[in-house]
C-alpha positions as CSV (number, residue, x, y, z in Angstrom):
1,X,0.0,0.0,0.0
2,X,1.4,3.3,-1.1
3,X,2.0,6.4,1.5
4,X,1.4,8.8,-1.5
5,X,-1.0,11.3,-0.3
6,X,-4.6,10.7,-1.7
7,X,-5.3,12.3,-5.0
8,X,-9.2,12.4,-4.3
9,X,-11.9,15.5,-4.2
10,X,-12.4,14.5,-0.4
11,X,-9.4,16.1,0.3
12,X,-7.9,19.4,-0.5
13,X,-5.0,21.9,0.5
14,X,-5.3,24.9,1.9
15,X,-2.6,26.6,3.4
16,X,1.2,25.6,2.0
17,X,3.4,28.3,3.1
18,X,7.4,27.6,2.9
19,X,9.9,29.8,4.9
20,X,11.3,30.0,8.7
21,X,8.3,28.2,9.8
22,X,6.6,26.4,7.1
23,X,3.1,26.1,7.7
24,X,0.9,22.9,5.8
25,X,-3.1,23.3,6.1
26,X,-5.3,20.5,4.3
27,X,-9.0,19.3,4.9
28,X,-10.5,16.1,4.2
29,X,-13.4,14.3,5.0
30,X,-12.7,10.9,6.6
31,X,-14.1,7.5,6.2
32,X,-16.4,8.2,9.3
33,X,-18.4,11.3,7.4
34,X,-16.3,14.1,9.8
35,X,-14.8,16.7,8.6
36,X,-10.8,17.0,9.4
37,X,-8.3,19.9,8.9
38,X,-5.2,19.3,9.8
39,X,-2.2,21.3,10.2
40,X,1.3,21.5,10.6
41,X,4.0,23.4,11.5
42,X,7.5,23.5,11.2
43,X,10.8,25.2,11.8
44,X,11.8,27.8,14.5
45,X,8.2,28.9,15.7
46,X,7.5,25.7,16.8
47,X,11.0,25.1,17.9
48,X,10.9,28.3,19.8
49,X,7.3,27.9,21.9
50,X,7.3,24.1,21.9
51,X,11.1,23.0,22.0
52,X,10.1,20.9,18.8
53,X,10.7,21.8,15.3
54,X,7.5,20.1,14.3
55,X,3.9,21.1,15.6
56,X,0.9,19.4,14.5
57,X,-2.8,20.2,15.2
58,X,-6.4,19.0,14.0
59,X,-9.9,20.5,14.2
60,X,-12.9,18.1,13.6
61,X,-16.3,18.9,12.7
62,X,-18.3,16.4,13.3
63,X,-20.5,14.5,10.5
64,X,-23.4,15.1,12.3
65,X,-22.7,18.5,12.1
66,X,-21.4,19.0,8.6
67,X,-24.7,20.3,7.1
68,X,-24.6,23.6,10.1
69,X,-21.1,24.4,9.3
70,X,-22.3,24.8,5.6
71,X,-25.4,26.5,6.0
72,X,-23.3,29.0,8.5
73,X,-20.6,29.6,6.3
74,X,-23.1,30.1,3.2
75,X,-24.8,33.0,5.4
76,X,-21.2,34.5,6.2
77,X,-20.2,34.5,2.8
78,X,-23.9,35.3,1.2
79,X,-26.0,37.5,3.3
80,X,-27.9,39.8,1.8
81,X,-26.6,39.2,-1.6
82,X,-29.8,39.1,-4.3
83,X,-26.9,37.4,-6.8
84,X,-26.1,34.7,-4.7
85,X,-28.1,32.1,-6.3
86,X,-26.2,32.9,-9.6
87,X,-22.6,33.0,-7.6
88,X,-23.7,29.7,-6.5
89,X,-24.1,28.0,-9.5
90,X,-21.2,29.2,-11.4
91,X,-19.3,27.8,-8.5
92,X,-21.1,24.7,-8.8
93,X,-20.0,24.4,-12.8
94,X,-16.7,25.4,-12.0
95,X,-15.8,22.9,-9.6
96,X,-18.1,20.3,-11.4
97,X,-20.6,19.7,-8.7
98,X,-23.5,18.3,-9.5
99,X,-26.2,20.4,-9.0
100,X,-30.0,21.0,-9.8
101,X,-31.8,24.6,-10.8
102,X,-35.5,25.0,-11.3
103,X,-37.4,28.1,-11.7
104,X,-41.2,28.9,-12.2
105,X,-43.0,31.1,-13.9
């Protein structure tokens, strides 16, 4: 079994910053349904406040709880904004997410 990192849409970078203190920032949801990101740090920040030059750290939402984080962070980034149906769904192409649009008249 290889160690290669998983090439798969559950699982994306955010953060890769190289320097003094290099800091790695990816989140993936696991086999369980949670939501994981996971960081690290390393270099002399870490060295300097923990002795260590490496310095890992997780937060984890919950499955359960998946569906609140997304309609919260849809209300941060969309409130108030008559467009945001339209944002939405160019997002939605542009990523190639599957999505559904019906309108009435």
């Amino acid at each position: 079994m290889s160690n290669a990192p998983r090439n798969s849409p559950l699982k994306i970078k955010l953060c890769e910053i190289e320097g003094e203190t290099s800091t790695f920032i990816h989140a993936e949801i696991l086999g369980n349904g949670n939501l994981q990101l996971a960081g690290q740090d390393l270099g002399k920040t870490p060295l300097e406040h923990f002795g260590d030059l490496d310095y890992e750290y997780w937060l984890t939402v919950p499955s359960e709880h998946k569906d609140q984080l997304l309609l919260e962070l849809l209300n941060q980034l969309y409130q108030g904004d008559i467009t945001v149906i339209t944002k939405l769904m160019d997002f939605l192409k542009a990523k190639s997410i599957p999505y559904n649009f019906d309108s009435y008249i």
